[in-house]
N, C-alpha and C positions, 0 to 999 in steps of 0.2 A: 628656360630658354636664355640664351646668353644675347646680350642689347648689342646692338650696332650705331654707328654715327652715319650718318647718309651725307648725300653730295651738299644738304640745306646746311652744314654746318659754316659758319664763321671764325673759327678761329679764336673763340674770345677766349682760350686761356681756362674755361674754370672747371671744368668735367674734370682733367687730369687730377687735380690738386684735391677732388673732392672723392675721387675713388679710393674705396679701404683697404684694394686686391690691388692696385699697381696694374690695372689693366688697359688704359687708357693712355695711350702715348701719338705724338704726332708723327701723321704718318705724307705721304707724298705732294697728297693737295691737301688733306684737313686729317682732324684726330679720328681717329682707328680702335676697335677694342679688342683686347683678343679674348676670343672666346673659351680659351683656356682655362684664362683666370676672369673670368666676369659670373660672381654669381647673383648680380641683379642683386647685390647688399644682401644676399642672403647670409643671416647669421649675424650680421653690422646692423643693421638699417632694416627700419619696416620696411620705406617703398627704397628704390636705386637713386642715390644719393647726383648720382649726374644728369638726371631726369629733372628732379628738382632746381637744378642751378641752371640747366642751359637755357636761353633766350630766346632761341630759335625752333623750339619743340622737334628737334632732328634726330631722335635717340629711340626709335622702333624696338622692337623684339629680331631676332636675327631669324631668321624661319630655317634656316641651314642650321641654327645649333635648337634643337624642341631638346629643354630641358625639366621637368618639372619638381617642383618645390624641395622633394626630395633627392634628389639629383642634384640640386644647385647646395643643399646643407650638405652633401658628401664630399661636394668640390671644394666646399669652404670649410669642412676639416682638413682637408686634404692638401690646401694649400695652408693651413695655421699649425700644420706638422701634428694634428690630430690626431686618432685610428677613428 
């Protein structure tokens, strides 16, 4: 499953800088992830590397993207130019 930022976010800057897929970027009122490129560190990181850092514990599972472990290792070949 690909993680989302909720409205709890503040702004503090460190989720973007800590993601390995470049999938966190600020978005209208706070940071945003795309679910694109969010594989929850799979293939980087044991646990999601933005989960760790933010202050405000505002970083859920997205329920709009159900991806499982396997699914999230394809997308993280897939964006490291993989097969």
């Amino acid at each position: 499953m690909a993680l989302m930022i909720t409205a709890e976010c503040i702004n503090c800057d460190v989720c973007e800088p800590a993601c390995p897929n470049q999938a966190i970027s600020v978005g209208d009122q706070y940071y945003m992830i795309d679910p694109n490129r969010c594989t929850e560190c799979v293939g980087h990181f044991d646990e999601p590397q933005c989960r760790l850092v933010c202050p405000v514990d505002c970083i859920p599972k997205d329920p709009n993207f159900p991806e499982d472990e396997e699914e999230l290792l394809a997308k993280y070949h897939r964006l490291m130019g993989q097969s």
